[in-house]
C-alpha positions in Angstrom: 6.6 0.0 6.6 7.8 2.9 4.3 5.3 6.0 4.2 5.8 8.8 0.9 4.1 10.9 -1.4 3.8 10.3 -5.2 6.4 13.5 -5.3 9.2 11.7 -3.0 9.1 8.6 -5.7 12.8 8.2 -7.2 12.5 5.9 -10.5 15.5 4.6 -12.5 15.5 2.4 -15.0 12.8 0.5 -15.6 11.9 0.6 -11.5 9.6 2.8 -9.9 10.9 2.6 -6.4 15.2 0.7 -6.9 16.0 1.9 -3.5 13.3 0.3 -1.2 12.7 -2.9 -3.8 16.0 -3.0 -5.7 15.7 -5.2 -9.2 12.2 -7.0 -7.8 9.6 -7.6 -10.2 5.8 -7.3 -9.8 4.4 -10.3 -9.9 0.4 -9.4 -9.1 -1.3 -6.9 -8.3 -4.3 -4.3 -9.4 -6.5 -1.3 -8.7 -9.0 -1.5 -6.0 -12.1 0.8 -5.3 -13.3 0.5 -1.5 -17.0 0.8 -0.3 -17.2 3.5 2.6 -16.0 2.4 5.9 -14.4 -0.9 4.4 -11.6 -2.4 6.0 -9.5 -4.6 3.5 -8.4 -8.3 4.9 -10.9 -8.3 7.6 -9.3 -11.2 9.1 -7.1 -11.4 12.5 -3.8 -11.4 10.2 -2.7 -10.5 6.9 0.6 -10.7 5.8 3.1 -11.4 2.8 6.0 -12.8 2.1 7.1 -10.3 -0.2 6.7 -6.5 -0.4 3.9 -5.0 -1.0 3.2 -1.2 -2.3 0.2 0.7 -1.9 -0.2 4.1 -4.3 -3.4 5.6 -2.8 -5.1 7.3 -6.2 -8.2 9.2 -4.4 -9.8 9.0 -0.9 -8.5 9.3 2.3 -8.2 6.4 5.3 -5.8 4.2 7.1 -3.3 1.6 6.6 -3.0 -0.4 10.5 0.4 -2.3 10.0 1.4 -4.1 13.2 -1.5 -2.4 15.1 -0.3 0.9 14.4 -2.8 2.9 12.5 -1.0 5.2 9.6 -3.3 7.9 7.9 -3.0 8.2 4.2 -4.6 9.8 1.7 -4.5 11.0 -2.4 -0.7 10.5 -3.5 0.6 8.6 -0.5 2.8 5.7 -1.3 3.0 3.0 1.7 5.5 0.4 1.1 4.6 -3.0 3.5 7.6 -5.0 4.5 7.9 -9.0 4.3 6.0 -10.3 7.6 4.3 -7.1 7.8 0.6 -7.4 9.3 -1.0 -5.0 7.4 -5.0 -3.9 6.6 -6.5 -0.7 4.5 -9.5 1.2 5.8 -11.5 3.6 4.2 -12.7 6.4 5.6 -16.8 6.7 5.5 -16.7 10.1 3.8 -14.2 10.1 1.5 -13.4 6.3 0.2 -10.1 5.1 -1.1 -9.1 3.7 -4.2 -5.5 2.4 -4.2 -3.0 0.6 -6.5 -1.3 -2.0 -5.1 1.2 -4.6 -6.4 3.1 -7.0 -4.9 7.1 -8.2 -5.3 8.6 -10.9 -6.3 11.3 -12.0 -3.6 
């Protein structure tokens, strides 16, 4: 996992982030408004086989990947490695709402 701010972000070309994802291309992804307190991908696992990126637009909360808990908040960019267990959770107070996409490999 890669952890940055909207500021750090480095585009050239026609890629928003060449020097974590290269020449990748998104292939699905979306914007996602979470209830207070929800944990996205309540399941035991959730992983990819891809990258995925999370740009967190408002709200504050928590990305766990691989059982390590990572606060984020408004204008953090997480990137989740291939094989990466990874799950968002909102805080109660102050939900998130996050774009996310995911890579092509």
């Amino acid at each position: 996992m890669k952890k940055m701010t909207i500021a750090d972000l480095k585009p050239a070309g026609s890629r928003l982030l060449p020097e974590y994802l290269g020449d990748s291309l998104i292939t699905g992804g979306g914007i996602y408004v979470f209830k207070p307190g929800e944990t996205a991908h309540p399941e035991a696992t959730h992983f990819h086989d891809v990258h995925e990126v999370f740009i967190f637009i408002q709200g504050s909360g928590v990305i766990p990947v691989d059982g390590v808990e990572h606060p984020v908040k408004t204008g953090d960019v997480v990137v989740v490695e291939p094989g990466e267990d990874h799950h968002t959770r909102s805080s109660v107070d102050d939900p998130l709402v996050a774009a996310w996409y995911v890579m092509d490999k």
